[in-house]
N, C-alpha and C positions, 0 to 999 in steps of 0.2 A: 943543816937540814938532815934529819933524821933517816935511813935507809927504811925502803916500804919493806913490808913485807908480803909477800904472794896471797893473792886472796885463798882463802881456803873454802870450799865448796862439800855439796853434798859426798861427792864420793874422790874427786879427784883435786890437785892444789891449780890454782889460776892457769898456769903453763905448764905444759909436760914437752920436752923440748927432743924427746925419745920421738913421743908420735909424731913432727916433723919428720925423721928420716922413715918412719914407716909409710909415711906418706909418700914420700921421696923413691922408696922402693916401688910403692905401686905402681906409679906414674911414670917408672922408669921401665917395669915390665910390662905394661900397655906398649909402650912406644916402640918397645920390644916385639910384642909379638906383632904390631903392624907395620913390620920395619919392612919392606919385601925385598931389601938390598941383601936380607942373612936369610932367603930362602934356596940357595945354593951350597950354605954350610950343612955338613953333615947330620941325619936325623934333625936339619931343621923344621920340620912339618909337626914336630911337640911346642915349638915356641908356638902355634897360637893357643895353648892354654896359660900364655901369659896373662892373657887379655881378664882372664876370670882374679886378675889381682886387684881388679875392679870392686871383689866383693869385701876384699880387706879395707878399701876406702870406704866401700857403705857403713861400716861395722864400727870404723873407728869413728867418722860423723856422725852417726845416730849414739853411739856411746857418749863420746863428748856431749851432741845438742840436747842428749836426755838429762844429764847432768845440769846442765845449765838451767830445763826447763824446771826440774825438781827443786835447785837452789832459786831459782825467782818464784815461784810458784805463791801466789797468793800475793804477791809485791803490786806495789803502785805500779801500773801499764805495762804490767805482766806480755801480753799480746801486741802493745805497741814497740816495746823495746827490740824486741826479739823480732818481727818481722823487718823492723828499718834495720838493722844490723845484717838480717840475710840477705834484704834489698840492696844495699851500699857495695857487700861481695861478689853479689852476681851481676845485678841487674845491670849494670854501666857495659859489660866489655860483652855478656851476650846479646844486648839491642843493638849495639854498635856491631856487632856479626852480622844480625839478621836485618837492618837498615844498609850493609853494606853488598849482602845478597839480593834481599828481596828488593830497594830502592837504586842502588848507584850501580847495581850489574846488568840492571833490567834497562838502563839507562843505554846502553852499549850491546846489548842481548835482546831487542823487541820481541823476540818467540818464545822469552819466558813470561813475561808477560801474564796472558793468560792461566799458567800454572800458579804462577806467584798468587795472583790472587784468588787462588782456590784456598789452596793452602796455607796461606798466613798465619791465619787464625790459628790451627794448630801449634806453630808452633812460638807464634805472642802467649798462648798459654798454657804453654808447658805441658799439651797433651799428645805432642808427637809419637812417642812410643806407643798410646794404646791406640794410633791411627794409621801408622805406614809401616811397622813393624818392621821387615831389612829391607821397602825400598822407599828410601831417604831420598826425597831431591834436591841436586842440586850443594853436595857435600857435606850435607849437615847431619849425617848419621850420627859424627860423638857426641850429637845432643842430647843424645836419647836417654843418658846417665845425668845428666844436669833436670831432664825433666822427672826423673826416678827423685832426684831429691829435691824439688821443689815441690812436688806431692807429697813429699814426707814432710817438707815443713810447712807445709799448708794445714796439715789434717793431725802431725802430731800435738801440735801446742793446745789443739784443743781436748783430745784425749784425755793430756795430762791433767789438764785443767778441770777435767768432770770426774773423772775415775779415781776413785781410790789406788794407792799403790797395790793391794792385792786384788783386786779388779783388773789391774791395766797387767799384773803379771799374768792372769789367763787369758786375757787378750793376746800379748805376747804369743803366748804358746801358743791358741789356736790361730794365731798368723802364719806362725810356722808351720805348723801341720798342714793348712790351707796351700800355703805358697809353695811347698815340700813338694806336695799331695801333684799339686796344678802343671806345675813344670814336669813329673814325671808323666803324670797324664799327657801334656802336647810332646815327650820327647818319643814314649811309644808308639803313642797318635801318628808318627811322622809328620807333626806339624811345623812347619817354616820355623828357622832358628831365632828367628828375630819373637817369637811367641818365647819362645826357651826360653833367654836369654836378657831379653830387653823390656819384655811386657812386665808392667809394675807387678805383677800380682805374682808372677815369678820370680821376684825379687824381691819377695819380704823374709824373707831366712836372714837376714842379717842384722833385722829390728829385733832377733834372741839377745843379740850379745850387745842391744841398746841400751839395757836396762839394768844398769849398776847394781838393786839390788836380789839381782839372780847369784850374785857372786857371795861367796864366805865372808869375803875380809872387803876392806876396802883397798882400793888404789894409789895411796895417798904416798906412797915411799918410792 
């Protein structure tokens, strides 16, 4: 039997096995900066700017999921493929979180209860961040980053889908402008950091570097 070859795509080849460890990186300076055990090591109070290695995660998901939507883009179930595939990665191990909070804790915890059921709904659909901003209950603040990209793949696949590629790149840019513009605004405002920080819409600077063709060359080496 013949050795496959990697699928090759619009801008990048099937696997890039590099973005694995950048991912590896980021995930490991998140953990970092909410470690509170290295808050006694020296100038430790610079580790919580780990936490913004967050935004190399965004950049390199939206780079990848862009890629992929431009290579199916116009294919048979363009929109079905792509959603069951983001369905299959999340959706199992974050229901089984929030059925273990809000169902089997409440079980054991009757005073939460009535907060559970205010609040569910927010976060069954992934719109926690632009509702509790930093207060999260009940532990489930690193949601907040899962619900950042499930609004991006809710709303980018159709984007791509309607817009021209020079359409969707001034789109691009006035995201960024917008989301630039907005977080500077809440951080001189003295607005709560979770507005900063966690609100979707201060968090599109990294849908710039989603879009494969911003770049010269391709990424294919």
């Amino acid at each position: 039997m013949g050795k496959k070859t990697a699928a090759t795509g619009f801008f990048v080849p099937g696997y890039i096995p590099q973005f694995d460890g950048l991912r590896g990186v980021a995930v490991l300076m998140v953990l970092i900066g909410h470690s509170g055990f290295l808050e006694r090591l020296p100038h430790a109070g610079m580790l919580e700017y780990a936490r913004f290695s967050v935004d190399s995660y965004f950049v390199l998901s939206g780079f990848l999921i862009t890629g992929i939507l431009l290579d199916s883009k116009g294919s048979e179930n363009y929109f079905r493929n792509f959603y069951a595939r983001r369905a299959v990665r999340i959706w199992p191990l974050y229901y089984l979180v929030l059925f273990l909070v809000f169902v089997v804790e409440t079980l054991f915890v009757p005073a939460m209860r009535p907060t559970v059921a205010s609040i569910w709904p927010a976060f069954a659909f992934y719109v926690q961040n632009l509702i509790y901003h930093d207060a999260y209950p009940f532990g489930l603040a690193a949601t907040w980053s899962l619900a950042v990209e499930e609004q991006f793949y809710i709303t980018w696949p159709l984007l791509i889908f309607l817009l021209k590629k020079r359409t969707l790149t001034i789109v691009l840019f006035s995201l960024f402008v917008v989301s630039l513009s907005l977080r500077l605004a809440f951080y001189f405002r003295g607005a709560e950091s979770g507005l900063v920080h966690q609100y979707t819409f201060s968090r599109l600077g990294g849908t710039l570097a989603a879009f494969p063709e911003l770049y010269p060359c391709p990424l294919a080496y």
